[in-house]
N, C-alpha and C positions, 0 to 999 in steps of 0.2 A: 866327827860323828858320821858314821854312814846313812848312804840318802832315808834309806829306808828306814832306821831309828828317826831321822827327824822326822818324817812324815807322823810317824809315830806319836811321837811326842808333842808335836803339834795337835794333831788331832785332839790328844790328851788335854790341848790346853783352853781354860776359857775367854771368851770373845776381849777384856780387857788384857788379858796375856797375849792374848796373839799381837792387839796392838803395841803392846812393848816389843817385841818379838820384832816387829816390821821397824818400828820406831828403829831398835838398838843396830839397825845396818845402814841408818840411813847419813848420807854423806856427813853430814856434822858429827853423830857418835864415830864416825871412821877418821875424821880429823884428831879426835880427844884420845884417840889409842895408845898416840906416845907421849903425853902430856905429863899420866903420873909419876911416869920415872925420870922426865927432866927434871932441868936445873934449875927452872924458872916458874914462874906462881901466879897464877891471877888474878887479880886483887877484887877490889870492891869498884863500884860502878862512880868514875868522877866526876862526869857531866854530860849532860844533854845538850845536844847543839842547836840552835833555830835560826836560821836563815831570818833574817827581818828587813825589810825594804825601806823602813824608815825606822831609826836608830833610836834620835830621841822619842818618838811617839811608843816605841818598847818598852824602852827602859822605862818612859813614865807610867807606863799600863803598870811593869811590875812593881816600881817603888812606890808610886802615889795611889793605885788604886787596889794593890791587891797587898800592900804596906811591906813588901821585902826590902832587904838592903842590899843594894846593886853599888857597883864599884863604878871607877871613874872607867869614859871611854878610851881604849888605850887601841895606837895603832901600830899591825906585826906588820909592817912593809916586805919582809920576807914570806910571809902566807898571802898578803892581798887581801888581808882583812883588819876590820878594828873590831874591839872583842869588847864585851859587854858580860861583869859577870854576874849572876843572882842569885844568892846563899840561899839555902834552901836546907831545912833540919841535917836532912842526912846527905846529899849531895850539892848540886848548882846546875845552875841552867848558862850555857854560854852563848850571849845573842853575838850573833855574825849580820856584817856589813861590810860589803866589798871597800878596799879600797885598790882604785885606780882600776880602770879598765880591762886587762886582762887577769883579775880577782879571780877563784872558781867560784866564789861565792855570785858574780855578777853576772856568771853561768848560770849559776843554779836558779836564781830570780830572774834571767828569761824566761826559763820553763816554768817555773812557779810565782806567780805574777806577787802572791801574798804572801812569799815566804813559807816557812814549815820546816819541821826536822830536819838536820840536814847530816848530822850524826853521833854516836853515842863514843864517850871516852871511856875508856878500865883502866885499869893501873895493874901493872904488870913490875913484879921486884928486880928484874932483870933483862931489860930490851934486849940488848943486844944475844943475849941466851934464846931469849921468844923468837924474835925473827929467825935465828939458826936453824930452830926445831921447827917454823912452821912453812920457811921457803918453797920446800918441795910440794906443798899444799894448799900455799894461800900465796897470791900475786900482793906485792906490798907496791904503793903509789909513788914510792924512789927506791934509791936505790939503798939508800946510810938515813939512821933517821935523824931529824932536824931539833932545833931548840923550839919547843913550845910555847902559848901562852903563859905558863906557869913556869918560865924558866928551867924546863927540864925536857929532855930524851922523848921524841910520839916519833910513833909510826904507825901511816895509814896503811887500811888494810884495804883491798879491792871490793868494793860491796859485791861481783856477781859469785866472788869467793866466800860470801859471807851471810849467804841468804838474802841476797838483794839492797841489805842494809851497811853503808860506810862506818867502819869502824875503826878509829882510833886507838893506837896502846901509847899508852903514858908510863914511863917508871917512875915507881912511886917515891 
């Protein structure tokens, strides 16, 4: 479209349009460009992650006082963490607690004395497809991605690549 039709047609447009207008250039819609013609799908959202400083004193807030069913504490010696998981209708919540001193999670609890979010998992039908399409885009935190809590394929994503927020792909 030439400058002067958009000017145009801007003008034309109203105050909620225009914000879609500014919205649909902004770096995230420029990421989702080549998405719909890949090979690879974005699933549904798997879990929330929360940093927690004290493990038992979590898991009893969620099973005993707010009455959910939380699994037993299991430790990934290859992440630096023990994982805590809590069923929740439609997704889980997965409490994080360092294990062994160079943890990111016993990073993350320097700076966050109380724990807190610390990232969101999706499920993705095809990793290794996802990372192809989004490399040139998105910084991933290795290089090949690893076996997860749940026995399958994640890959983190860089949070400054991802509006600030650490994210996770898990195939489904």
């Amino acid at each position: 479209m030439a400058s002067g039709m958009l000017k145009v047609a801007v003008a034309g447009l109203s105050r909620c349009s225009r914000l879609t207008l500014v919205r649909s250039h902004s770096t995230t819609a420029h990421l989702h460009q080549g998405v719909p013609g890949s090979l690879w799908k974005l699933g549904r959202l798997n879990h929330v992650a929360i940093a927690v400083p004290d493990m038992e004193k979590a898991t009893a807030l969620y099973r005993d006082v707010l009455g959910a069913t939380v699994s037993d504490k299991v430790p990934l010696p290859e992440h630096g963490v023990y994982t805590v998981f809590v069923e929740l209708g439609n997704t889980k919540l997965e409490l994080l607690h360092p294990l062994g001193d160079k943890s990111p999670i016993a990073g993350f609890l320097q700076k966050n004395k109380s724990g807190g979010m610390h990232h969101v998992c999706i499920e993705v039908d095809d990793i290794n497809a996802a990372i192809a399409d989004l490399k040139n885009n998105i910084r991933t935190l290795s290089a090949e991605p690893r076996i997860g809590a749940h026995g399958k394929p994640v890959m983190f994503l860089h949070p400054k690549d991802c509006d600030g927020v650490l994210v996770e792909l898990e195939e489904a």
